[in-house]
C-alpha positions as CSV (number, residue, x, y, z in Angstrom):
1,X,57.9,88.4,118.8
2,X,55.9,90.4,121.2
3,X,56.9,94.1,122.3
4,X,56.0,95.6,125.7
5,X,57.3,99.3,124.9
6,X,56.2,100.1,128.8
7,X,58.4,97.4,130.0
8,X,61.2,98.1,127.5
9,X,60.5,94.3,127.1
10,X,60.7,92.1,123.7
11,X,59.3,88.6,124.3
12,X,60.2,85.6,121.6
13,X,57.5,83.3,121.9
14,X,58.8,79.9,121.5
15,X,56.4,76.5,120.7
16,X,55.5,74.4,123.6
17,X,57.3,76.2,126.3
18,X,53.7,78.5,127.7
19,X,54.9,81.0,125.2
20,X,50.9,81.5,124.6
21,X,50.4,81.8,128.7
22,X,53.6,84.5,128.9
23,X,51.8,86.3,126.2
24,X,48.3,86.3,127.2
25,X,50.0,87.8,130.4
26,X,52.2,90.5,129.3
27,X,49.2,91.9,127.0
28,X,46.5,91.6,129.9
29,X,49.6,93.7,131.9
30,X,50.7,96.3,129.4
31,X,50.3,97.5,125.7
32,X,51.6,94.4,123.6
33,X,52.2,94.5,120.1
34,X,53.1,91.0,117.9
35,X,54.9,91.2,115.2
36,X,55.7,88.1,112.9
37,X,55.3,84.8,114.5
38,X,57.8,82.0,115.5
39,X,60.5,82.3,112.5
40,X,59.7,85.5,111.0
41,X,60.9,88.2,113.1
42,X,62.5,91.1,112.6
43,X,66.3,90.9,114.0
44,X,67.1,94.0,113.3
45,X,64.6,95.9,115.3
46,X,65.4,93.1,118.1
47,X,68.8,93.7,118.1
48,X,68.7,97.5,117.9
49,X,66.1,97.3,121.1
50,X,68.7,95.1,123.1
51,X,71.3,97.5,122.1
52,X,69.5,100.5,123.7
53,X,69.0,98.3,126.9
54,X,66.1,96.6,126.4
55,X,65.5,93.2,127.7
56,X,65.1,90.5,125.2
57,X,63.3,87.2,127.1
58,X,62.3,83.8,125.9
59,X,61.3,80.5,127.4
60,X,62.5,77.0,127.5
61,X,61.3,73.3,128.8
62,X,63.2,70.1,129.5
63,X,64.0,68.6,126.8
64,X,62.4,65.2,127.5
65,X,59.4,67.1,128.6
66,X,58.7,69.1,125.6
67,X,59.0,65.9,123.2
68,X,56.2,64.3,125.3
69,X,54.2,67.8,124.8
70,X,54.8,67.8,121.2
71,X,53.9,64.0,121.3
72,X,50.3,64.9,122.5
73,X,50.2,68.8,120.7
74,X,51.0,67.6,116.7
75,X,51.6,63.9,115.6
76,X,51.7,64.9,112.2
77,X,55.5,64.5,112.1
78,X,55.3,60.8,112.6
79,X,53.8,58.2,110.7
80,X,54.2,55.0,112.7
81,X,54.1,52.1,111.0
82,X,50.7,50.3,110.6
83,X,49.4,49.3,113.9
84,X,52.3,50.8,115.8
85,X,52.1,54.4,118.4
86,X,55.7,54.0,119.2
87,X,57.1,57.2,121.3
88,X,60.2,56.4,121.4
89,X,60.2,56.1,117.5
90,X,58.4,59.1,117.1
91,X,60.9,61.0,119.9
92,X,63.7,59.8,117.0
93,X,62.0,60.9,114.0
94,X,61.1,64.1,115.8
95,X,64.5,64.9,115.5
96,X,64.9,63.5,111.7
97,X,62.1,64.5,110.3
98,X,62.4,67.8,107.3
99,X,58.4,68.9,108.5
100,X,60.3,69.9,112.0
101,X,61.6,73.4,111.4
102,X,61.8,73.6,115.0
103,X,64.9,71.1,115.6
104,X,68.3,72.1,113.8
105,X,71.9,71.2,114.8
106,X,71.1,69.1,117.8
107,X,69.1,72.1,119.4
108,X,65.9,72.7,120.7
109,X,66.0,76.3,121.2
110,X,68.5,77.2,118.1
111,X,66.9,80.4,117.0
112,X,66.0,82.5,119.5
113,X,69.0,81.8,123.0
114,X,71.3,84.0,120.9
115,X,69.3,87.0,121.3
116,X,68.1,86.3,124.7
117,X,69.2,88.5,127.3
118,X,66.8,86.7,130.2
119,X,65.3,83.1,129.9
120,X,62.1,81.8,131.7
121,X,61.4,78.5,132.7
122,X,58.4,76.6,131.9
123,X,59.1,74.6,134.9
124,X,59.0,77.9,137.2
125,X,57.1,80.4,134.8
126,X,55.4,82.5,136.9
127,X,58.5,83.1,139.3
128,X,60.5,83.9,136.3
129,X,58.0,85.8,134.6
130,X,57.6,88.1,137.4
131,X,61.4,88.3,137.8
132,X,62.1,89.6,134.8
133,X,59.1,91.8,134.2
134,X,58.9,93.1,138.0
135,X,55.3,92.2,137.5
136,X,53.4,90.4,140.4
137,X,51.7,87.5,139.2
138,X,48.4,86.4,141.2
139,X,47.1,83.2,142.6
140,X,44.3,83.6,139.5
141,X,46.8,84.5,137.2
142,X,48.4,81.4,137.7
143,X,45.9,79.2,137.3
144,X,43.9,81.4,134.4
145,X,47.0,81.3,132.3
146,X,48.5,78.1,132.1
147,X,46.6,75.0,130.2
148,X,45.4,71.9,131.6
149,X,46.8,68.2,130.9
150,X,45.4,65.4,132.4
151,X,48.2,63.3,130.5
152,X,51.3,61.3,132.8
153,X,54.1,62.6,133.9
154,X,57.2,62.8,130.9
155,X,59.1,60.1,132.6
156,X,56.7,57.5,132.0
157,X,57.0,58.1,128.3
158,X,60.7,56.8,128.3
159,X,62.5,53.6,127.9
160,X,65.9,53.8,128.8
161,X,67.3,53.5,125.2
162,X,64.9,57.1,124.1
163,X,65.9,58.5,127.4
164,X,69.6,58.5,126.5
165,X,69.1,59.1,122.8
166,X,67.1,62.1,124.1
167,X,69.9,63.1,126.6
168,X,72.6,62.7,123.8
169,X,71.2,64.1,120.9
170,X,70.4,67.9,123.3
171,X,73.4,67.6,125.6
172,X,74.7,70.9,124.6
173,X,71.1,72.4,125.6
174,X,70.7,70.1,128.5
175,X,74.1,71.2,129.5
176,X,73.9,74.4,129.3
177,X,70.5,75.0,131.0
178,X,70.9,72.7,133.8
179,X,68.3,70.3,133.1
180,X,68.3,66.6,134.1
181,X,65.8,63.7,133.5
């Protein structure tokens, strides 16, 4: 959880989404102050903040983006078989496996939408950053901030059957933030 007191702003940084991009940004725009990391933030204060009109943002991705990203970012969650580097098995165990505190109850972004009063994108992150900040975001900015990938596009990663498991297993999330294959 990061804290812009300037911009009456609290940001929840969430994995895999260019929470370390948003970040970096706020703190090179205005006093920033961290406190706790992913899971260990303190509600209280956040809730007390949104209370006294504060805004509370946080960031999601496609759903069948941010597997592929987590794919790339930390295989440690999937042992494939012996010979094997199945994504479409490791896209199912993702969701399985008891290492992943970040999956619970068929959601991606469980912990933090709750609080939320704005959301950013990753697919339009600058746009929404500046939105909801009222900051102007620069050419540089843009390209200083946000890391490289000289992997394929998500869709390639899918067969049809991990596409739909994918699509059925967040359809509430999906759903609700208007995301689509």
């Amino acid at each position: 959880m990061y804290i812009c007191p300037e911009l009456r702003l609290i940001y929840l940084a969430q994995p895999r989404t260019a929470s370390r991009a948003c970040s970096q940004f706020l703190q090179a725009q205005t006093p920033l102050r961290r406190t706790g990391g992913h899971h260990d933030m303190d509600l209280a204060e956040l809730r007390f903040r949104r209370r006294d009109g504060w805004k509370v943002v946080t960031t999601v991705r496609n759903h069948w983006d941010i597997i592929v990203s987590w794919w790339h970012h930390n295989p440690r969650w999937f042992n494939p078989p012996q010979g094997t580097n199945d994504f479409g098995l490791y896209a199912r165990e993702f969701t399985r496996s008891r290492d992943n505190h970040y999956v619970r109850a068929h959601r991606m972004y469980w912990e933090f939408q709750p609080e939320a009063t704005d959301i950013v994108r990753y697919e339009s992150l600058w746009d929404d950053l500046a939105r909801v900040t009222g900051l102007p975001v620069t050419d540089q900015e843009r390209q200083h901030f946000i890391g490289k990938s000289d992997r394929k596009p998500y869709r390639e990663y899918y067969d049809a059957e991990t596409r739909e498991f994918i699509g059925e297993y967040y359809a509430t999330e999906i759903e609700e933030y208007g995301y689509t294959f």
